[in-house]
N, C-alpha and C positions, 0 to 999 in steps of 0.2 A: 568291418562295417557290415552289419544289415543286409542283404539283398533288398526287404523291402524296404531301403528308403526311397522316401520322400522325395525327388530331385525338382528342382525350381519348374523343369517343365511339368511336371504333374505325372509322372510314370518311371517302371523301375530301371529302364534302361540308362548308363552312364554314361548318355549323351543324349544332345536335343534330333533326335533324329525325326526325316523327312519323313519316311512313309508308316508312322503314327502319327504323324502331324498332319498329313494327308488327308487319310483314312478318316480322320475326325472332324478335319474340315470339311470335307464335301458330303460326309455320313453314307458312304460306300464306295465302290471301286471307279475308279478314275483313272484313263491312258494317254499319255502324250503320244500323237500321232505325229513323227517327222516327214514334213514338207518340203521342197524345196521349189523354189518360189521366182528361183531365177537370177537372186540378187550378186552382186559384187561385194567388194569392198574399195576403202579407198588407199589402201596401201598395197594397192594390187594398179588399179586405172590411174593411179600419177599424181591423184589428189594431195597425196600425203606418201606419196611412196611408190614401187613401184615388182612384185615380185610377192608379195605379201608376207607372211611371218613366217621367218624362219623355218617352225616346226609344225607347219599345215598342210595338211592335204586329208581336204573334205573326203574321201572317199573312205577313211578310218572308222567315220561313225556317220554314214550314210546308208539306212536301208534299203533292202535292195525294190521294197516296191518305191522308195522315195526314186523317180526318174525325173532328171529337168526337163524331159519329152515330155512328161505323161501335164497333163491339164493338172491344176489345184484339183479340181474336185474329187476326177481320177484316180490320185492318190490319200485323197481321205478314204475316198472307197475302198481302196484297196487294204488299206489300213486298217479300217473297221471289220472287212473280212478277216482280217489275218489274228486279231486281238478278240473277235468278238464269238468266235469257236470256244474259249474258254468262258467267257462269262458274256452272257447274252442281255444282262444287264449293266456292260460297262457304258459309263461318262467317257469323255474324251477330250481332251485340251490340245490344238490345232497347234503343234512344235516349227515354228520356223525356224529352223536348225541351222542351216546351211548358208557359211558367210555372214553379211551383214547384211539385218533382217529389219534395219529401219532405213534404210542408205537407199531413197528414192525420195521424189516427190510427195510431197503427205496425199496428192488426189491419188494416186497409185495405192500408197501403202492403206490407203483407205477402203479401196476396191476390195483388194488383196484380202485385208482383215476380214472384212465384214461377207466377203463369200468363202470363209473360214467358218464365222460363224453363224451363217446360214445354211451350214449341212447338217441332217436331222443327229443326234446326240453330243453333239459339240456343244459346249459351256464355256469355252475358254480359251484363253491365244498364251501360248509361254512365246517370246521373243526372243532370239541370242541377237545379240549386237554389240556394238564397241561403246564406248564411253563417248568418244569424240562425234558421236551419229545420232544426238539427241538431243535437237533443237529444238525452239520453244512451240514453234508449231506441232514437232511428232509429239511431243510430251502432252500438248493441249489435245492432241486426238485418241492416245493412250487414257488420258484422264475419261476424255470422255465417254468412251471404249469402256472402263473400268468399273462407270455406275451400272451396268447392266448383265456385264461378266467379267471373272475372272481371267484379270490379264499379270502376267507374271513377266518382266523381263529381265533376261539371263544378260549380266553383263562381263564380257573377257578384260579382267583386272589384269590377270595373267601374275605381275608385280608391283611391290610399290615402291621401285628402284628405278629410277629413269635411266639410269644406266645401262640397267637391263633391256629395259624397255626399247630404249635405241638399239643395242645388242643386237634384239631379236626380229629388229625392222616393224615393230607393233605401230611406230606411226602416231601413236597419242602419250598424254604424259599421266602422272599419277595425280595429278591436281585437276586433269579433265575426269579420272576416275573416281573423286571424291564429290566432284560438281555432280554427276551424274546418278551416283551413289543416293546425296542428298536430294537432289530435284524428284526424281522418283518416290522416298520417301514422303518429301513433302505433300507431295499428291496421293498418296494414298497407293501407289503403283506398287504392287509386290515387288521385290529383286532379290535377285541371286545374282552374288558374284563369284566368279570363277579365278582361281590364282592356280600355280604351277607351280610346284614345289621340284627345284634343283637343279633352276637354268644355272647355265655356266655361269661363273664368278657370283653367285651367292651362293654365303654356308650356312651351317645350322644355327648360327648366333639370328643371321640376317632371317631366315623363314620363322625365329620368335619371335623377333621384332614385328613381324608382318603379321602374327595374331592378336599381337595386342597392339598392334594400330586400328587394324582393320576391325577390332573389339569397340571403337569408338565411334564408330559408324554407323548408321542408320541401316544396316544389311540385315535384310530379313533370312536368307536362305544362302548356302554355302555350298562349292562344288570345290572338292581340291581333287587335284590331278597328281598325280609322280610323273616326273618327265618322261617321255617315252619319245627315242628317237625313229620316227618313221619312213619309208623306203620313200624317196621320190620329191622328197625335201632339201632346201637347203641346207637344213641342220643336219642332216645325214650327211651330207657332201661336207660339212664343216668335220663331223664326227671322223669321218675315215682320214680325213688331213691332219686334225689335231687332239689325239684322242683323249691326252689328257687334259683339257682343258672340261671336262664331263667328266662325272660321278656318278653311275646309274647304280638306283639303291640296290640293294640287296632286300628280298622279304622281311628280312627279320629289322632290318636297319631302317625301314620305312615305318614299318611297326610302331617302333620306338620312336620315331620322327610325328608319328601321326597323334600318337597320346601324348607326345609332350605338349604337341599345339593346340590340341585339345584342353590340356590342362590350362592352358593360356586365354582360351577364346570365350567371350563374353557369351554366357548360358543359353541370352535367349537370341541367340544364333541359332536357324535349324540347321542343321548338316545332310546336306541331298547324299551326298557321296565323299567316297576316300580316292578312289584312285582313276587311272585313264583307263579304256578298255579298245581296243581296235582289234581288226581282224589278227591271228595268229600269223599269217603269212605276210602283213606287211609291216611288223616289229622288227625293227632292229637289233634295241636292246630301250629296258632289260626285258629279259624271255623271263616270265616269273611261270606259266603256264597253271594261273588260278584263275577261276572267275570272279568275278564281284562278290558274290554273297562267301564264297569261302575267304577272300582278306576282311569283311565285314566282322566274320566269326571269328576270325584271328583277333583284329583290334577288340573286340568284347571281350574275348577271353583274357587279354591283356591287360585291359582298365579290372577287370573280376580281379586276376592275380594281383593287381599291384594296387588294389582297396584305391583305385581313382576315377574321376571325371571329369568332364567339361567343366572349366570352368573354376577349380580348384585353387588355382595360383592365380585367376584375372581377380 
């Protein structure tokens, strides 16, 4: 096949990927600034659970000027020093990253947004939050949030096996993650959902099934992760007692996992990301020791060699 073809999204990459879809949307450079805001979750405070999931611990992908000390504004500032050294014309999307980022009072999470984005180059709120944390009220404030900026919210799918889902102590089911999926949609609400490829007891039959479920769905934007067991977690304390009950990929086995699902998942999916990334020293396993952009370059050269794409077999 071509190099230049044609792909549904409009470009020659062989897949709908995030930051050409970015880049075009906002017509220049754009940073998500992570926050943290202070929030909980409810399978943490007793709501729904008590301990939270299994395989968490926020400090993985918490930066280091994100401090739950430092004031909201604090750390946008500090943010914007840190991203705004290299392009002095960057935008900025106000990342509530940490925990569950809709799991208050909507007068709060109202506060909260709106002196997000009333710091000078902010545009926009991306939101991580749970599926089960988005009542009709946050949604009606999201909406409303939405005619005037760009609001994206990141939803943790994690699976669409409730098995799993109880498993990993997540606290909600796959039928709140479909509710939530579409309610967003229907408002017009960007989302990205997030899933976890090779919790214990699913296999590779079970994470194709999950592309071409989740192909059926109103999901605008895609995060997949490869499991990675982290130090200070329950899953780690599961890890060292039962070890075979985990399969941590191999590069090349991921590889292969990641283009087949690909080749599964509905086109106009964008794809943020392929894999988890956390500090080197708080990995358990698997120690792959690449970054981001080099497994990127891997799965491209991969769909290049094997004349495929997103989307092929959906």
């Amino acid at each position: 096949m071509s190099d230049t073809i044609n792909f549904p999204w409009g470009h020659t990459k062989r897949y709908n990927d995030f930051s050409t879809h970015f880049r075009k949307l906002f017509e220049g450079r754009v940073q998500k600034i992570s926050v943290n805001a202070g929030f909980t979750c409810p399978n943490r405070d007793g709501t729904r659970g008590k301990g939270g999931c299994t395989y968490c611990n926020n400090k993985t992908f918490q930066p280091d000027y994100c401090d739950l000390n430092s004031l909201l504004k604090k750390q946008l500032e500090d943010g914007v020093a840190f991203f705004s050294r290299k392009y002095s014309t960057m935008r900025y999307l106000a990342y509530f990253q940490s925990y569950t980022n809709t799991y208050a009072p909507v007068s709060i999470l109202r506060e909260l947004y709106e002196e997000a984005l009333a710091y000078p180059g902010v545009i926009g709120l991306v939101i991580a939050t749970r599926p089960d944390c988005l009542s009709d009220e946050v949604l009606d404030l999201l909406e409303e949030l939405s005619l005037k900026y760009y609001v994206m919210v990141e939803l943790g799918l994690e699976s669409i096996e409730n098995t799993t889902l109880e498993k990993i102590n997540r606290g909600h089911t796959w039928e709140e993650s479909i509710r939530a999926i579409e309610e967003t949609s229907k408002r017009s609400i960007h989302n990205c959902a997030h899933v976890i490829l090779g919790l214990p007891g699913e296999s590779h039959t079970d994470f194709i099934r999950q592309a071409r479920i989740i192909s059926t769905l109103p999901i605008e934007n895609l995060k997949l992760h490869q499991l990675q067991i982290h130090k200070g977690t329950a899953m780690a304390h599961e890890y060292s007692k039962y070890p075979e009950r985990f399969h941590p990929f191999s590069v090349d086995e991921y590889i292969a996992l990641v283009v087949e699902y690909l080749e599964n998942l509905n086109p106009q999916i964008i794809v943020e990301r392929f894999v988890s990334s956390a500090p080197d020293n708080m990995v358990i396993a698997p120690r792959w020791g690449l970054k981001n952009h080099e497994f990127v370059a891997k799965v491209e050269k991969r769909l290049l060699e094997s004349d495929t794409w997103q989307g092929r077999l959906w």
